[in-house]
C-alpha positions as CSV (number, residue, x, y, z in Angstrom):
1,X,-5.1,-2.3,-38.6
2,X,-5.4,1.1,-39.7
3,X,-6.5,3.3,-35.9
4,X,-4.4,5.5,-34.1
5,X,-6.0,6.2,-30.6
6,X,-5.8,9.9,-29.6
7,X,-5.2,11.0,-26.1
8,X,-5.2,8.2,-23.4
9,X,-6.7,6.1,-25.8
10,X,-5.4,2.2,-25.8
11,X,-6.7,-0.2,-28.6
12,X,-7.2,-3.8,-27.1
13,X,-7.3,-7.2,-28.8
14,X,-9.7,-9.4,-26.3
15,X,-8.3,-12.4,-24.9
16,X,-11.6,-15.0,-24.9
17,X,-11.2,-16.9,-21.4
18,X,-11.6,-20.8,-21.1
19,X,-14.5,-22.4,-22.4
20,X,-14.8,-25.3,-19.8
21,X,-14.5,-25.5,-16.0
22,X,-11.4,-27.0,-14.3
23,X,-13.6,-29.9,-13.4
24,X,-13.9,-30.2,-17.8
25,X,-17.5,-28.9,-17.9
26,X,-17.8,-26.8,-21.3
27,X,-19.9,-23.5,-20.8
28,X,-22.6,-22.5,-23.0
29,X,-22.2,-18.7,-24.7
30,X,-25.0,-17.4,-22.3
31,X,-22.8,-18.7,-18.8
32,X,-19.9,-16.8,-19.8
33,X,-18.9,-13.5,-17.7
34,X,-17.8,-11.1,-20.2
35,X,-14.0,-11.2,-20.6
36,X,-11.7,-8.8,-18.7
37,X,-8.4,-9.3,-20.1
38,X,-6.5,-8.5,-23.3
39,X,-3.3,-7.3,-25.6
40,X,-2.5,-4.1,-25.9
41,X,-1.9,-3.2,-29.9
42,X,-2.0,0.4,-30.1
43,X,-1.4,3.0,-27.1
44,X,-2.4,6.5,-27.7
45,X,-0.1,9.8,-26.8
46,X,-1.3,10.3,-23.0
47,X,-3.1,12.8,-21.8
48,X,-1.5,16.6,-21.9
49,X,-0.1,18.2,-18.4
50,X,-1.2,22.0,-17.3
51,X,1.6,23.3,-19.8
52,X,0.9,21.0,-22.7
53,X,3.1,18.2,-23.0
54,X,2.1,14.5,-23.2
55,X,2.2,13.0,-20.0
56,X,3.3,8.9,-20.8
57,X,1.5,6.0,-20.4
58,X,1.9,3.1,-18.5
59,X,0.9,0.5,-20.9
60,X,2.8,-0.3,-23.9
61,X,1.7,-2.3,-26.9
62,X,2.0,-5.9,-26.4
63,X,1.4,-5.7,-22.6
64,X,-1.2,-7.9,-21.3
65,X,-4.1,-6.2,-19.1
66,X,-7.0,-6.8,-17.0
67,X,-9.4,-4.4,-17.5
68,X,-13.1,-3.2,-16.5
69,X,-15.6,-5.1,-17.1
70,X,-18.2,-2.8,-18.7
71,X,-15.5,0.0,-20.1
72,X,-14.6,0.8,-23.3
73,X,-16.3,1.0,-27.0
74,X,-16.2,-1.6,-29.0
75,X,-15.5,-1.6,-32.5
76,X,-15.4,-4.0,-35.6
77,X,-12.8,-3.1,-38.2
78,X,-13.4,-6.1,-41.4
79,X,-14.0,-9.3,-39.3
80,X,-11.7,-8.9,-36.1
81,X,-13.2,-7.0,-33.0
82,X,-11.2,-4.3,-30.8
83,X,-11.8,-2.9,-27.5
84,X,-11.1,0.8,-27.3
85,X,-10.4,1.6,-23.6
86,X,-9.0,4.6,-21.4
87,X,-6.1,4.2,-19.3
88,X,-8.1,4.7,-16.3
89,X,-10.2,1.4,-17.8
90,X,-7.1,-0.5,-17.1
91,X,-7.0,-2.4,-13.7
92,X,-3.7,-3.8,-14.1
93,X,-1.0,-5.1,-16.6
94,X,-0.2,-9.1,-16.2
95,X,3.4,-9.9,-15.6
96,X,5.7,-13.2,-15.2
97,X,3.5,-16.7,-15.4
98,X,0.0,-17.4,-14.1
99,X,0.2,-20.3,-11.5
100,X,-2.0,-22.9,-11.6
101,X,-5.4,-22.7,-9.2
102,X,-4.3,-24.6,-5.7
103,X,-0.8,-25.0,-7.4
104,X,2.3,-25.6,-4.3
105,X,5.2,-24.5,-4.9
């Protein structure tokens, strides 16, 4: 991939969420939400401060994130599809393992 993002600016890989219910039923294209999280591959400067400077961002590439549902552009570069977001697009970064739904511990 050949983009740079300027400013606060994050290029985003979509992850596609499960296809089937926990119960095994497969959804149909037209009963999927849109999906809301994905990989971080590029990550922009940051927005400048009052004197100038970059101010850093809190993503980094390869982070996992959740972001809004309707925010960013997105773009098709060859045959893969990116998400171009804001910083303020993201939600929240994933950390650590996902437990299972109704898993004890």
């Amino acid at each position: 991939m050949n983009l740079q993002p300027l400013s606060d600016r994050l290029i985003v890989e979509v992850l596609e969420e499960e296809e089937s219910t926990v119960s095994g039923i497969v959804l149909p294209d037209t009963a999927k939400e849109k999906p809301q999280r994905g990989r971080v591959l590029a990550v922009g400067p940051g927005p400048r401060d009052d004197d100038g400077k970059f101010i850093a961002m809190d993503v980094e590439e390869g982070d996992e994130i959740v972001f809004s549902k309707y925010g960013g552009t997105e773009i098709k570069v060859g045959t893969d599809e990116y998400l171009i977001l804001r910083e303020s697009d993201v939600l929240a970064k994933v950390v650590g393992t996902r437990e299972p739904a109704g898993a004890t511990a």
